[in-house]
MISESE-451577 format. One record per residue (C-alpha): residue number from 1; residue in one letter; z negated, y negated, x. Coordinates in steps of 0.2 Angstrom, whole numbers, plus 5000, padded with zeros to 4 digits. Layout:
<sevex><k>NUM</k><r>A</r><pz>Z</pz><py>Y</py><px>X</px></sevex>
...
END
This chain:
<sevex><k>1</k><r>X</r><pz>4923</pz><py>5001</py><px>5065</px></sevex>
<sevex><k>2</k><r>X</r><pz>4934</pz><py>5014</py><px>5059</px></sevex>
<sevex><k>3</k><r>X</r><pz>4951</pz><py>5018</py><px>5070</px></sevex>
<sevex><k>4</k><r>X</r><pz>4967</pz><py>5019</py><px>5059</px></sevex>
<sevex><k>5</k><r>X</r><pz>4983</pz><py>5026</py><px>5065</px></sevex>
<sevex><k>6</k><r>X</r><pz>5000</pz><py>5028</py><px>5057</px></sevex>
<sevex><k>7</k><r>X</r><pz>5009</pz><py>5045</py><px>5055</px></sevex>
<sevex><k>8</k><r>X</r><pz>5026</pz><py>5043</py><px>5051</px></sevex>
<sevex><k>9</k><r>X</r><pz>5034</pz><py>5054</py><px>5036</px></sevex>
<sevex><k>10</k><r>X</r><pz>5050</pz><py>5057</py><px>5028</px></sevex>
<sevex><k>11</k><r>X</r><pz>5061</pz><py>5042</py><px>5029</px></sevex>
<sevex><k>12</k><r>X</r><pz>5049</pz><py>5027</py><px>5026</px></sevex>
<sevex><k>13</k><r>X</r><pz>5032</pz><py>5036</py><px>5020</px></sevex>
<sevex><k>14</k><r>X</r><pz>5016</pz><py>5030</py><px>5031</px></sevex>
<sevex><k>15</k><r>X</r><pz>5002</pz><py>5044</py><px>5031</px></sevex>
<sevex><k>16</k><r>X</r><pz>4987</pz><py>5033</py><px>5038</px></sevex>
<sevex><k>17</k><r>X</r><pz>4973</pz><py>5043</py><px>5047</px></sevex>
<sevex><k>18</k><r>X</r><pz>4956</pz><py>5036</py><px>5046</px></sevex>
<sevex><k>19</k><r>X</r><pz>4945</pz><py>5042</py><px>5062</px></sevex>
<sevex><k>20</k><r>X</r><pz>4928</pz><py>5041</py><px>5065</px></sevex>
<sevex><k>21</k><r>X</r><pz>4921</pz><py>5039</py><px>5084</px></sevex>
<sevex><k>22</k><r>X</r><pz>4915</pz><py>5058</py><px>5085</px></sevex>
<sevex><k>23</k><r>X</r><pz>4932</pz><py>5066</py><px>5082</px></sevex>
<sevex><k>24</k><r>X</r><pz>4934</pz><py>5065</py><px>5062</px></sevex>
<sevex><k>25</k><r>X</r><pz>4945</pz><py>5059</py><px>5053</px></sevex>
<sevex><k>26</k><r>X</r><pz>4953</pz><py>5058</py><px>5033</px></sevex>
<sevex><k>27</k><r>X</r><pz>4969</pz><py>5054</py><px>5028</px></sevex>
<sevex><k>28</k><r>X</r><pz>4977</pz><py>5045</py><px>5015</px></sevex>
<sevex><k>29</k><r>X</r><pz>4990</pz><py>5049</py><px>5004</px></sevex>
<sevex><k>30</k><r>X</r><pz>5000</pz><py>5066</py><px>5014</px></sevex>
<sevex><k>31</k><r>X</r><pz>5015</pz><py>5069</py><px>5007</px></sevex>
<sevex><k>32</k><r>X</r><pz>5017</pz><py>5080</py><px>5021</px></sevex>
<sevex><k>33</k><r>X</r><pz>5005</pz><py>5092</py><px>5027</px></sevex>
<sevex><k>34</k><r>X</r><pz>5017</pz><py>5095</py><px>5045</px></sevex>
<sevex><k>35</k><r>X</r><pz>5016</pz><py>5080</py><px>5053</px></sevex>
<sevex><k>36</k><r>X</r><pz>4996</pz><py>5078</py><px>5048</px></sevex>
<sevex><k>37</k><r>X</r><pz>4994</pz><py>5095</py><px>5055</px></sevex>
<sevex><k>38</k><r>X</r><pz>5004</pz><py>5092</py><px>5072</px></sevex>
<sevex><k>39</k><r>X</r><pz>4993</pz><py>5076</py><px>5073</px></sevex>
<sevex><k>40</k><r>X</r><pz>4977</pz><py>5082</py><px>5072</px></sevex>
<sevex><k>41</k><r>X</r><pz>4981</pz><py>5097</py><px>5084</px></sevex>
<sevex><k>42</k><r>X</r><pz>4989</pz><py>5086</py><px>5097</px></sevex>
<sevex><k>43</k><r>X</r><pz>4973</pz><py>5075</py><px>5098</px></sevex>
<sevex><k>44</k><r>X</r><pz>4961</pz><py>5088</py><px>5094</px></sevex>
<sevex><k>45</k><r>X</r><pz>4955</pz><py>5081</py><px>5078</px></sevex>
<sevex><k>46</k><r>X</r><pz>4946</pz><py>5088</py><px>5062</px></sevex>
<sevex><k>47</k><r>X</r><pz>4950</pz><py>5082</py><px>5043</px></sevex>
<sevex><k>48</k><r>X</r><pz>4936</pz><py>5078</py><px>5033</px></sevex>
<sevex><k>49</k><r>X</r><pz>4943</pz><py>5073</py><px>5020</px></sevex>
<sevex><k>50</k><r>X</r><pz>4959</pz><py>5066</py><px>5010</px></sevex>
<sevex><k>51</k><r>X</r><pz>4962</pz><py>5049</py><px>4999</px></sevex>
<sevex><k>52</k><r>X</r><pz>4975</pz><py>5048</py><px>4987</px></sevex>
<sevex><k>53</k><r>X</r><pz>4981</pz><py>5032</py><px>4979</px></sevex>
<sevex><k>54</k><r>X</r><pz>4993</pz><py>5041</py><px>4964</px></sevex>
<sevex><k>55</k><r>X</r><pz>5001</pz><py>5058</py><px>4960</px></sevex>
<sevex><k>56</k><r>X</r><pz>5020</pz><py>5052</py><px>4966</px></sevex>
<sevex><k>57</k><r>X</r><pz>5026</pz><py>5070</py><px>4977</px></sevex>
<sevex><k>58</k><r>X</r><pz>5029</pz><py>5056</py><px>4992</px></sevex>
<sevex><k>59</k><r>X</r><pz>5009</pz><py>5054</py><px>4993</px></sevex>
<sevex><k>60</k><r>X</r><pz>5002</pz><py>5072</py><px>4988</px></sevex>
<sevex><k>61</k><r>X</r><pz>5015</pz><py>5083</py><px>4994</px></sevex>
<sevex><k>62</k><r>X</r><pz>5004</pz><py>5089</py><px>5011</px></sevex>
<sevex><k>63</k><r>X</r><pz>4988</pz><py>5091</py><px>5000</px></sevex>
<sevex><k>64</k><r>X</r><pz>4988</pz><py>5112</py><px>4997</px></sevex>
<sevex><k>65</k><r>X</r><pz>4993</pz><py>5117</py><px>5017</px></sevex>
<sevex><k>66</k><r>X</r><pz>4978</pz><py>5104</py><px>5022</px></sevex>
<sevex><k>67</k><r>X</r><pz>4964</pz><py>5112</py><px>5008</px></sevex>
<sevex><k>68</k><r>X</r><pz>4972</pz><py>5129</py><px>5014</px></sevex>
<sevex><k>69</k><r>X</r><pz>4969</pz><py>5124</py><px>5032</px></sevex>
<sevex><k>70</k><r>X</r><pz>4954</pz><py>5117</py><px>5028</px></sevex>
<sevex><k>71</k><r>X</r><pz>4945</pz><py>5124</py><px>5015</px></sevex>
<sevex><k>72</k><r>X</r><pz>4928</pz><py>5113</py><px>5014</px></sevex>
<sevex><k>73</k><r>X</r><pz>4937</pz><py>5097</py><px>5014</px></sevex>
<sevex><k>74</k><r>X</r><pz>4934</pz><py>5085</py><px>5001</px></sevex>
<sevex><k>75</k><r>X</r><pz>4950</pz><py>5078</py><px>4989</px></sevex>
<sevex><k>76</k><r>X</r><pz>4949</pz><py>5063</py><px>4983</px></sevex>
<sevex><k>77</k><r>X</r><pz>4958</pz><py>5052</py><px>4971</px></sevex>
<sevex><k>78</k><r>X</r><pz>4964</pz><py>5045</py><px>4953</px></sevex>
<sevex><k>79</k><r>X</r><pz>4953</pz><py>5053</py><px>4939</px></sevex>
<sevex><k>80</k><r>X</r><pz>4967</pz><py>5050</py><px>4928</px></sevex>
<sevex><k>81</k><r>X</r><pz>4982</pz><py>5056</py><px>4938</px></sevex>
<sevex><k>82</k><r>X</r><pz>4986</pz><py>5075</py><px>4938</px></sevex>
<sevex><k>83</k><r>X</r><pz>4982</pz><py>5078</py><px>4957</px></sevex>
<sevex><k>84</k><r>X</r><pz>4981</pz><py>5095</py><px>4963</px></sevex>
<sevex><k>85</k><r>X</r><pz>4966</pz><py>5101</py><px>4969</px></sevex>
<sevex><k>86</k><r>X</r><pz>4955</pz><py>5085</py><px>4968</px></sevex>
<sevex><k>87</k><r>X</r><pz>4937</pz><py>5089</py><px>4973</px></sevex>
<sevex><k>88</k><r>X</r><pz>4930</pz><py>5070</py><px>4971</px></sevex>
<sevex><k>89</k><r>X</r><pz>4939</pz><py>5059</py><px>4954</px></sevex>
<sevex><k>90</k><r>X</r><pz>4935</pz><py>5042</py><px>4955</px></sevex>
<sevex><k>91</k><r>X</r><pz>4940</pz><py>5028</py><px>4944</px></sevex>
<sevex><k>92</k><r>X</r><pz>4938</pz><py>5006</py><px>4947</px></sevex>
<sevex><k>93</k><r>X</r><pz>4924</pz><py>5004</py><px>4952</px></sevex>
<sevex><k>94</k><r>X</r><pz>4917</pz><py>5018</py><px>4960</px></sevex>
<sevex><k>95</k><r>X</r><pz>4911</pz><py>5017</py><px>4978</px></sevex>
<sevex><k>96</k><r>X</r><pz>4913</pz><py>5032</py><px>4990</px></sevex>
<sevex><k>97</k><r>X</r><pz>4906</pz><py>5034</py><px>5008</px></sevex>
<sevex><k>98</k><r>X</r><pz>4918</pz><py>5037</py><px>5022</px></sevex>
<sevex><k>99</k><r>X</r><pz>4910</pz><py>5039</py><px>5039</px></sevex>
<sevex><k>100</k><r>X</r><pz>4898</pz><py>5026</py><px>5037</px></sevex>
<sevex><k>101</k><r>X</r><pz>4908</pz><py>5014</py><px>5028</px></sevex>
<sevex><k>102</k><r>X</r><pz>4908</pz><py>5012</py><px>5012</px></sevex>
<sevex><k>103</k><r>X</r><pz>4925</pz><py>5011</py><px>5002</px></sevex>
<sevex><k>104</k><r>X</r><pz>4923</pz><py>5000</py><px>4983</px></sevex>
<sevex><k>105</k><r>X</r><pz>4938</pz><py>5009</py><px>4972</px></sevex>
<sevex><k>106</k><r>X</r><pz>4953</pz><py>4997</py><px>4965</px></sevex>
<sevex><k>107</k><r>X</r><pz>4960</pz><py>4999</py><px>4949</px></sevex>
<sevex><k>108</k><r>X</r><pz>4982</pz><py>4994</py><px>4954</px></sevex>
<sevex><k>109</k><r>X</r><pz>4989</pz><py>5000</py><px>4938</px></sevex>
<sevex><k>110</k><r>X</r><pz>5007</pz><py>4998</py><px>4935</px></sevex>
<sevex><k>111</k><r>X</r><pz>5016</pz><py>5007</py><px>4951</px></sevex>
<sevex><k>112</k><r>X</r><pz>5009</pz><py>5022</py><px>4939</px></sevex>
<sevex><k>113</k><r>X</r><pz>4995</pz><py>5023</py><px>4926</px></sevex>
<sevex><k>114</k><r>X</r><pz>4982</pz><py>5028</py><px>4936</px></sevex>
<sevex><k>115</k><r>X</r><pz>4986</pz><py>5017</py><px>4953</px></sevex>
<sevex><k>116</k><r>X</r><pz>4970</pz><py>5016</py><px>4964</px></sevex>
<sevex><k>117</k><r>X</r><pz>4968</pz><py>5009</py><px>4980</px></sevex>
<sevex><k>118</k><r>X</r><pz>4953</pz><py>5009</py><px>4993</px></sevex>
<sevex><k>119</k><r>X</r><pz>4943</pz><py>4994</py><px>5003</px></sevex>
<sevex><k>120</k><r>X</r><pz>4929</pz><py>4994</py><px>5014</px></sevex>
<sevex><k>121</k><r>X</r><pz>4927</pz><py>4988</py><px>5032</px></sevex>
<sevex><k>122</k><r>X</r><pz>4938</pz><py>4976</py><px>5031</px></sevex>
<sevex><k>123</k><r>X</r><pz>4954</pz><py>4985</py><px>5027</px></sevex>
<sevex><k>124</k><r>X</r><pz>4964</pz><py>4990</py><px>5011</px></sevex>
<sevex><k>125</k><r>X</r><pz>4975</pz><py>5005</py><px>5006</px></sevex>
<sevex><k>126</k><r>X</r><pz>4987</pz><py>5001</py><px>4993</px></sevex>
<sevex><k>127</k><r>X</r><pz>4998</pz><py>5016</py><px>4992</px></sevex>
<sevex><k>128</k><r>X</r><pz>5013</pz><py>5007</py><px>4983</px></sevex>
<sevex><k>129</k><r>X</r><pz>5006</pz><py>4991</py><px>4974</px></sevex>
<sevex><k>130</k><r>X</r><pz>5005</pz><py>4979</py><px>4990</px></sevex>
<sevex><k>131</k><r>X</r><pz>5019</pz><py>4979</py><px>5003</px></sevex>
<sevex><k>132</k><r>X</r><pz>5021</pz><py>4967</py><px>5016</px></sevex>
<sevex><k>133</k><r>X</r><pz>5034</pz><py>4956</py><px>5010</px></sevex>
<sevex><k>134</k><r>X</r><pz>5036</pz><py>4963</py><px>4991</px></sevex>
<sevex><k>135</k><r>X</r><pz>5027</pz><py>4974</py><px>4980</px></sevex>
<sevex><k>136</k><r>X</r><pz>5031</pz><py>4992</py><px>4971</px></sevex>
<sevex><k>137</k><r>X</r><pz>5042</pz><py>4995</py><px>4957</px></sevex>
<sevex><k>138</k><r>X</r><pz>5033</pz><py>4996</py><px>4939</px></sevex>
<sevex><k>139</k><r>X</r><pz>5037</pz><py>5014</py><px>4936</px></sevex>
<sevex><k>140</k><r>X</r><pz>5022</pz><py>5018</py><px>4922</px></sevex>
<sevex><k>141</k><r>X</r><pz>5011</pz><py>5003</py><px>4917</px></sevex>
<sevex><k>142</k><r>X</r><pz>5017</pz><py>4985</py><px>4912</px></sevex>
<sevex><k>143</k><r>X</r><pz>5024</pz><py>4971</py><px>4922</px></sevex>
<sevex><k>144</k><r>X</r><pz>5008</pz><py>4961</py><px>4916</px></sevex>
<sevex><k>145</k><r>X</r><pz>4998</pz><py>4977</py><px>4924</px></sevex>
<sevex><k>146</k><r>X</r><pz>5005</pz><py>4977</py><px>4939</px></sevex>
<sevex><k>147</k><r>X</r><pz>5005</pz><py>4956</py><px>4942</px></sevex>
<sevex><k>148</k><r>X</r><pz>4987</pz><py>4958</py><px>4937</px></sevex>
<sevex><k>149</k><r>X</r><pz>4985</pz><py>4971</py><px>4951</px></sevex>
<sevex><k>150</k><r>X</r><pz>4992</pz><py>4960</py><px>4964</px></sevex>
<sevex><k>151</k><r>X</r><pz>4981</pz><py>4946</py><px>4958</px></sevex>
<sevex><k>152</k><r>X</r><pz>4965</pz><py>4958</py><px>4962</px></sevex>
<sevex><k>153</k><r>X</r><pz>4973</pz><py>4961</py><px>4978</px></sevex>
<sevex><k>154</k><r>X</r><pz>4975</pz><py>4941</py><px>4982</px></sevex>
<sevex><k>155</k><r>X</r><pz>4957</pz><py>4938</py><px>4980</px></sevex>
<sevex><k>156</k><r>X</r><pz>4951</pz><py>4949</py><px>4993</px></sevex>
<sevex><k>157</k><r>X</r><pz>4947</pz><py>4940</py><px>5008</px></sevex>
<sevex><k>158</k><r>X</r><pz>4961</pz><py>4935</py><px>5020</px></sevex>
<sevex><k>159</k><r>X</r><pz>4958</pz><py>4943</py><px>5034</px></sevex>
<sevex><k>160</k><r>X</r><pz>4959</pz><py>4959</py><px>5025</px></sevex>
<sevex><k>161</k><r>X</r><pz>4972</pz><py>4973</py><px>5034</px></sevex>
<sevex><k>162</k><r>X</r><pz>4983</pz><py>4979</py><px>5021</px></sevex>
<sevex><k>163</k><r>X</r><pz>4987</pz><py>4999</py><px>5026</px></sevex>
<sevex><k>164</k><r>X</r><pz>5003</pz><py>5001</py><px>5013</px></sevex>
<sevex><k>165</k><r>X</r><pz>5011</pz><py>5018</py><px>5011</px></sevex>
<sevex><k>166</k><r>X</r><pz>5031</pz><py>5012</py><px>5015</px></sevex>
<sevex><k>167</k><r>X</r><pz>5040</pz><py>5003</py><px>5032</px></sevex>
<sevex><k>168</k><r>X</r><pz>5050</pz><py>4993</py><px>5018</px></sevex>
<sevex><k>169</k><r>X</r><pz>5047</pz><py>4977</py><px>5027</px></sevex>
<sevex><k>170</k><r>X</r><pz>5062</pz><py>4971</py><px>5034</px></sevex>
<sevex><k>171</k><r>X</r><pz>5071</pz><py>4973</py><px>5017</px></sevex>
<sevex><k>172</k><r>X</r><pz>5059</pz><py>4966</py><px>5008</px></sevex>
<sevex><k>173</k><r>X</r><pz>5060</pz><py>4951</py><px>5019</px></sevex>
<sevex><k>174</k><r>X</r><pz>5079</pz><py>4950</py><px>5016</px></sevex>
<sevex><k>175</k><r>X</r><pz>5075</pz><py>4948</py><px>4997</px></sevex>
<sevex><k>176</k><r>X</r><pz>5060</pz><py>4936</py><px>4999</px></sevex>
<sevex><k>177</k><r>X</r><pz>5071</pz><py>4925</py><px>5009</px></sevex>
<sevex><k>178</k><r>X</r><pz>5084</pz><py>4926</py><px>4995</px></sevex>
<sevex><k>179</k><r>X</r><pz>5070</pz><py>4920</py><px>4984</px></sevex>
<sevex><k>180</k><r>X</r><pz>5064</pz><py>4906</py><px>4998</px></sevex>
<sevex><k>181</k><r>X</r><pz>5078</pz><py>4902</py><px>5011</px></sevex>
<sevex><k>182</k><r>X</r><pz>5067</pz><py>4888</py><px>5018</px></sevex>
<sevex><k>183</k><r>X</r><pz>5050</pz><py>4897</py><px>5020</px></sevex>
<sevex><k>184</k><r>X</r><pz>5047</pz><py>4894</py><px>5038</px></sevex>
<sevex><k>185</k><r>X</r><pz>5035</pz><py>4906</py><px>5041</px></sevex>
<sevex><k>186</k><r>X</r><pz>5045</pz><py>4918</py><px>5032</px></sevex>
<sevex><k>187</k><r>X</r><pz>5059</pz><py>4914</py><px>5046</px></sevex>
<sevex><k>188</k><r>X</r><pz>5046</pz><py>4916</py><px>5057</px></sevex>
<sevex><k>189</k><r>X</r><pz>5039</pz><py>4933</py><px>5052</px></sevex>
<sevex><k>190</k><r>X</r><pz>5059</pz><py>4940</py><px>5050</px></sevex>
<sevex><k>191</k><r>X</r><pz>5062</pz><py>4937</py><px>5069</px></sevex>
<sevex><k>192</k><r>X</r><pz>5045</pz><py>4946</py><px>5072</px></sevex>
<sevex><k>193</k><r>X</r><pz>5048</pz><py>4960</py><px>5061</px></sevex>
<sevex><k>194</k><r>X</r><pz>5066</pz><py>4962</py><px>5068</px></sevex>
<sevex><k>195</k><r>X</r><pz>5057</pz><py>4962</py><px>5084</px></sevex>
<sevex><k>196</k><r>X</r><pz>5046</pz><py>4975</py><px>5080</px></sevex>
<sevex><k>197</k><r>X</r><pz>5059</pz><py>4987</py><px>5070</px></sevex>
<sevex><k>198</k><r>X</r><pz>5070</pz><py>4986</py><px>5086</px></sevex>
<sevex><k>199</k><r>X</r><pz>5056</pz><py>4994</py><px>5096</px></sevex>
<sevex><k>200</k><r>X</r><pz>5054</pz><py>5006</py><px>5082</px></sevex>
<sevex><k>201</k><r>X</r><pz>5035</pz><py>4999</py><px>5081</px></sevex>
<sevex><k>202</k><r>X</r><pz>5027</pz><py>4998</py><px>5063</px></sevex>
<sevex><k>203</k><r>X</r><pz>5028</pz><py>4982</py><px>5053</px></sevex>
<sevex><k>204</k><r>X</r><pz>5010</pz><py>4985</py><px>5044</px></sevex>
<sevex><k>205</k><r>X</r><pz>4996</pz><py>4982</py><px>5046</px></sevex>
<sevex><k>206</k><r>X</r><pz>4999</pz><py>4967</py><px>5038</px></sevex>
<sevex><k>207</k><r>X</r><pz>4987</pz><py>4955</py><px>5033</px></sevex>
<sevex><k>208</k><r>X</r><pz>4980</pz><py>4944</py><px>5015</px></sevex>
<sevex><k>209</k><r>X</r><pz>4984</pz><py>4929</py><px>5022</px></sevex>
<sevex><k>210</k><r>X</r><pz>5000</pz><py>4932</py><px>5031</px></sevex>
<sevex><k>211</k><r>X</r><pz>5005</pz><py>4939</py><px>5010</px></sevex>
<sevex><k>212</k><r>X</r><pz>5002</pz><py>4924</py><px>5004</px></sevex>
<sevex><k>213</k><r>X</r><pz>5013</pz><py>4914</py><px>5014</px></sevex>
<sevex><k>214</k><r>X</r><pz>5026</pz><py>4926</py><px>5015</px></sevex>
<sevex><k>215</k><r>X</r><pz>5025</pz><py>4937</py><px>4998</px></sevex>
<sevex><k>216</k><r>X</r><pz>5036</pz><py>4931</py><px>4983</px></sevex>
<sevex><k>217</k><r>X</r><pz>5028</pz><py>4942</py><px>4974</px></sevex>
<sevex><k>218</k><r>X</r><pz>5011</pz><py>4934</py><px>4974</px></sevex>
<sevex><k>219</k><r>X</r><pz>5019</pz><py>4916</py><px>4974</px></sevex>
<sevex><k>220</k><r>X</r><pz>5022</pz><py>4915</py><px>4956</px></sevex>
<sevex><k>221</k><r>X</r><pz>5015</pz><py>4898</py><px>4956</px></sevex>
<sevex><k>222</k><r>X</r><pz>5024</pz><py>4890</py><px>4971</px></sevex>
<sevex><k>223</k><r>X</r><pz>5037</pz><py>4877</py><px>4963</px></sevex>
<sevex><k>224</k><r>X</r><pz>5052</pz><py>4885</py><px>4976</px></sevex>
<sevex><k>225</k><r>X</r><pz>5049</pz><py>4903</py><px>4969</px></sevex>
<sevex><k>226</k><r>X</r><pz>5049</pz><py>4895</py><px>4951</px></sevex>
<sevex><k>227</k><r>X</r><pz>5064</pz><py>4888</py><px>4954</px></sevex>
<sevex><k>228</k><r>X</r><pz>5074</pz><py>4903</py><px>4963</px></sevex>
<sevex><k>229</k><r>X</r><pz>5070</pz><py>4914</py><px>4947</px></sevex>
<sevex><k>230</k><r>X</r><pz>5076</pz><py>4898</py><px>4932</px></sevex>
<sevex><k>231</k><r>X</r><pz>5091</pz><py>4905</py><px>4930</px></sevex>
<sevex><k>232</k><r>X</r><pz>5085</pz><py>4921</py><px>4925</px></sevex>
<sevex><k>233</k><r>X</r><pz>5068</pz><py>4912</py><px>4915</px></sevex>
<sevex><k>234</k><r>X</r><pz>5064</pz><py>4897</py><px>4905</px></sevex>
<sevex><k>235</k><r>X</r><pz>5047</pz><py>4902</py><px>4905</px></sevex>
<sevex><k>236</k><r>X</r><pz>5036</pz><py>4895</py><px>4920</px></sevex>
<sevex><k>237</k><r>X</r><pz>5019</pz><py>4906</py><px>4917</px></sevex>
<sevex><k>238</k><r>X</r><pz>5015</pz><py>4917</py><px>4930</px></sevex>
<sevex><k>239</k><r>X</r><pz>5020</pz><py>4935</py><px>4921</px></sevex>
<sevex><k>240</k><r>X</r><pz>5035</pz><py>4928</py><px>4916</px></sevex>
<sevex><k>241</k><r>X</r><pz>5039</pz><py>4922</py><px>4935</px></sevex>
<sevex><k>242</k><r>X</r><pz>5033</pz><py>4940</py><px>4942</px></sevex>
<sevex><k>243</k><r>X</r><pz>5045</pz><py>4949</py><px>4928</px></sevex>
<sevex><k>244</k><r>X</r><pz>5057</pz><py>4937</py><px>4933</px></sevex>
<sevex><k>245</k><r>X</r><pz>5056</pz><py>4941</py><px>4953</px></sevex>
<sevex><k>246</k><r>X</r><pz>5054</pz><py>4959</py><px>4949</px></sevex>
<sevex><k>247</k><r>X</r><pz>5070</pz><py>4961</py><px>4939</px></sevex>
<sevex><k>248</k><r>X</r><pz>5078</pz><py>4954</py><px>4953</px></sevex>
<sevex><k>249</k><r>X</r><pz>5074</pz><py>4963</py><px>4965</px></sevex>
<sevex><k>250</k><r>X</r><pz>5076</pz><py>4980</py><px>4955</px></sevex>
<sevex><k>251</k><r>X</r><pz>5095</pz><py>4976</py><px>4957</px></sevex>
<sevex><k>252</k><r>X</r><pz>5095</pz><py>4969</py><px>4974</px></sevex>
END
């Protein structure tokens, strides 16, 4: 069972480190190559290797200081997204192995083109298609692309940890309850957020399950999500409820 820890960057970012029981580890997404650095000093750690989701500065920032520090590490990430310095391109599909554990690639186009996102022993990282509460913004694919993407990541089992890149939560939560006032365990899950923010703990993981009682964004097909977006859409079929939610919450 592999360790995950948070590093915290920027204002929101989440640089999740991956370690191994012998003192190895691998990061995922670094924006930021200080606060990796300072980490792995601290706790007297070595970086094997780094996982990239897309090529937004905000997850690949860090990668030139960490392949300059450590010259033999292995880069990997989105064959088709101009990442610097990536040793190891993978695409859907692929599988790579990760201290023993092996990770199946995830196509998540629609954050950008190339959108990947990792799974294996029991856990997911999602970059910026899955947060807990909402999802990303459709930067470079289509709305179809990224609801597809989401639909992917809703058929993973439920008990599946969901490592995304942002601590957007608690705003999130403020729109999905715009979209759901009466969702209880929404309600529920706000107070426990709010609880958590206030001790300046991180909301994620998050879980599968938990998403789909609290996610609008993968609730395209509950009648009270339907409903909160008719003003903006006579049409009922899923896309078209996605589009709808995701409009809105462009200009929330």
């Amino acid at each position: 069972m592999l360790d995950i820890k948070s590093i915290p960057a920027f204002n929101d970012n989440y640089i999740w480190l991956i370690e191994n029981s012998d003192r190895r580890c691998a990061v995922v997404d670094p924006g930021d190559a200080a606060p990796v650095l300072d980490y792995l000093q601290k706790h007297e750690l070595t970086l094997d290797a780094i996982l990239i989701t897309h090529h937004h500065n905000d997850h690949i920032g860090g990668i030139p200081e960490l392949v300059r520090q450590f010259p033999n590490i292995d880069v990997v990430g989105p064959a088709d997204e101009p990442v610097p310095t990536l040793t190891h391109a993978v695409s859907a599909g692929d599988q790579i192995n990760l201290f023993d554990e092996v990770f199946m690639v995830i196509g998540l186009e629609g954050h950008t083109l190339g959108h990947i996102g990792y799974v294996g022993d029991g856990k997911l990282f999602c970059g910026d298609t899955l947060f807990s509460a909402g999802c990303g913004r459709v930067f470079e694919g289509t709305m179809e692309q990224m609801f597809l993407s989401l639909q992917k990541l809703v058929s993973l089992p439920e008990e599946t940890e969901v490592f995304a890149a942002h601590e957007y939560t608690a705003s999130n939560i403020a729109f999905a309850l715009a979209v759901e006032p009466d969702n209880a365990q929404l309600q529920n899950y706000r107070d426990e957020v709010n609880r958590l923010r206030a001790q300046n703990k991180p909301t994620l993981p998050t879980t599968i399950r938990r998403e789909k009682w609290v996610n609008p964004f993968l609730r395209t097909d509950e009648p009270s999500v339907i409903k909160s977006v008719s003003n903006r859409t006579s049409q009922i079929d899923p896309i078209s409820i996605f589009t709808a939610l995701r409009e809105w919450k462009n200009e929330f």
